[in-house]
BALODREN-49429 format. One line per 10 residues: number of its first residue (from 1); their letters; for each residue x, y, z of C-alpha. Coordinates in Angstrom, 2 decimals. Layout:
REM BALODREN-49429
NUM) a) X Y Z; ...
END
This chain:
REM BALODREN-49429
1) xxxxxxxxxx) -26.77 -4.50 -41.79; -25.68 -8.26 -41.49; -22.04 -7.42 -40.81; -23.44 -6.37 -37.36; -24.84 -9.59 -36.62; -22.03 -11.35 -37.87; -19.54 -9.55 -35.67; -21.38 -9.44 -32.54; -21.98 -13.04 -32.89; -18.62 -15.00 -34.34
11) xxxxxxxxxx) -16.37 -17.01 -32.02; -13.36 -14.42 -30.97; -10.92 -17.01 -32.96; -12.93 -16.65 -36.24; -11.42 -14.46 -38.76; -13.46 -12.21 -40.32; -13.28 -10.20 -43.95; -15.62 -7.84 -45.58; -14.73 -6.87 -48.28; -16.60 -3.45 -49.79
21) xxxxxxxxxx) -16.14 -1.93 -52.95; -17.77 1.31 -52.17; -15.15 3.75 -50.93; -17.93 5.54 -48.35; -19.55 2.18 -47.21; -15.83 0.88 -46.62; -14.60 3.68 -44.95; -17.83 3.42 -42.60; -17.16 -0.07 -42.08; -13.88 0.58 -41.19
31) xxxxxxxxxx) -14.11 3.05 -38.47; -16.74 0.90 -36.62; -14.95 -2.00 -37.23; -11.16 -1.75 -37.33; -10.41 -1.95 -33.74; -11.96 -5.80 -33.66; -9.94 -8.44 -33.19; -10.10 -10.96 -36.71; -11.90 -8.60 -38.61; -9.99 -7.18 -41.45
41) xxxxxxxxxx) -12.18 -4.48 -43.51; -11.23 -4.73 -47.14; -11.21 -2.20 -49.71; -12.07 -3.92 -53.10; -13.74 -6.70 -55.08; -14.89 -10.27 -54.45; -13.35 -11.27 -57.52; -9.84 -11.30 -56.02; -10.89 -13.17 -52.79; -7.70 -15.73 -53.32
51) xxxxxxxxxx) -5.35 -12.69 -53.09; -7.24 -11.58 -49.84; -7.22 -14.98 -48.20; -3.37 -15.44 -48.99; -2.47 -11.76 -47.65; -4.08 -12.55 -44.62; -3.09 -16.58 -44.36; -6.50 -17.94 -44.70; -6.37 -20.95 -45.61; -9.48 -22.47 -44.57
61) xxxxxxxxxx) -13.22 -20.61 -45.35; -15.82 -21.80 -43.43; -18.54 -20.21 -44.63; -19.29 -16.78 -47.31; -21.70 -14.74 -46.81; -22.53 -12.64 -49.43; -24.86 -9.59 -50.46; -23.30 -8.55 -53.16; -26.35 -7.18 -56.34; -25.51 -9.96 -58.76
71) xxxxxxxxxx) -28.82 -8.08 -60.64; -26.74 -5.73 -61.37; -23.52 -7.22 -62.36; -22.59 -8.71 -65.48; -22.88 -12.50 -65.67; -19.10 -12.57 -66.42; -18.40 -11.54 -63.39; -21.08 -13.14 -61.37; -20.43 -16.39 -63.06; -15.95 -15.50 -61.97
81) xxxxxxxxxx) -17.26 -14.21 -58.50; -19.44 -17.72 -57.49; -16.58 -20.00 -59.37; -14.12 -18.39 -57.05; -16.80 -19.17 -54.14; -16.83 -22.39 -54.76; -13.50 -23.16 -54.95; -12.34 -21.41 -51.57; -15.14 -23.05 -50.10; -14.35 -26.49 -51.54
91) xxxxxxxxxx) -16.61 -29.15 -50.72; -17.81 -28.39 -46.89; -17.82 -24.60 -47.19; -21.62 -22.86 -47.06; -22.24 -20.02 -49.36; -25.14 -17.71 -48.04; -26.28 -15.07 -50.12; -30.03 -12.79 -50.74; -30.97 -11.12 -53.42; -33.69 -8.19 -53.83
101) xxxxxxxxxx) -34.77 -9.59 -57.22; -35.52 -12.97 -59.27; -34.09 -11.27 -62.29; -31.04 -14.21 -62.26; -32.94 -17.15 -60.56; -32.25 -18.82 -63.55; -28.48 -18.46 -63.31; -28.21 -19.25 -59.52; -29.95 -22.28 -60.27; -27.68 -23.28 -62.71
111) xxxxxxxxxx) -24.67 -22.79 -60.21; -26.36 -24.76 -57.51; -27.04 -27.07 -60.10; -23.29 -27.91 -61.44; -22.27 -27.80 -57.46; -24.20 -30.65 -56.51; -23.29 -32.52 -59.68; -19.36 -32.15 -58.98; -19.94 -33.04 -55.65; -19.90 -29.82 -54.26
121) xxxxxxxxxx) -22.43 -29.93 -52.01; -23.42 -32.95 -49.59; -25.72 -34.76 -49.35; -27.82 -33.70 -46.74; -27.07 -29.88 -48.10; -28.00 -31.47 -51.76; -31.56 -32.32 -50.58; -31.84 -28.73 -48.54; -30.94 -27.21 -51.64; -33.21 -29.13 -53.99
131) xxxxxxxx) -36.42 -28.08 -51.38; -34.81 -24.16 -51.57; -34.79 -25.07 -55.54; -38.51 -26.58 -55.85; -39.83 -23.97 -53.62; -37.78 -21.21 -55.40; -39.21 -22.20 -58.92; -43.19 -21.94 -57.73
END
């Protein structure tokens, strides 16, 4: 699980929120996590990430890291979830996410696509992304 890795290996000052929708996952996460200093184990959905951020006076995000099924989800709410993404993350914010499927390729391209032409994304991240993009689509 990458919330292991993440924990063991983030700076003591970096604030850290999962957030799991699955009531046994979360309560799992919770017990092996809650006594941690910055992490906050969250009970709920990525779609209301502004209310988490503002009950915990985040105002900053550094980076998301995400494993959420968007195969599974409908492209409503993957399309709400990775708007919201981008805007907490505004334009220096990295977004890392894996899927088990290239069932929505063509949608994530499409996001990473508008990001870099609103300026989202800069320009050294813009030509990173392209190569992920080009090697993606072969």
């Amino acid at each position: 699980m990458f919330t292991d890795e993440i924990i063991q290996h983030k700076h003591p000052d970096t604030i850290f929120l999962a957030i799991e929708a699955n009531e046994t996952f979360y309560q799992m996460l919770k017990e092996k996590y809650a006594h941690v200093e910055n992490v906050y184990i969250i009970h709920g959905s990525a779609e209301n990430i502004k209310q988490y951020l503002n009950k915990y006076e985040i105002v900053k995000v550094d980076c998301i890291v995400s494993g959420l099924p968007f195969t599974s989800l409908p492209s409503s709410i993957s399309s709400f979830i990775l708007q919201e993404t981008a805007h907490v993350l505004g334009k220096e914010g990295n977004f890392i996410t894996f899927q088990y499927s290239k069932v929505k390729r063509s949608f994530f391209l499409l996001f990473l696509i508008t990001l870099i032409l609103n300026g989202y994304i800069g320009m050294f991240r813009r030509l990173m992304c392209l190569l992920v993009v080009v090697k993606w689509l072969h």
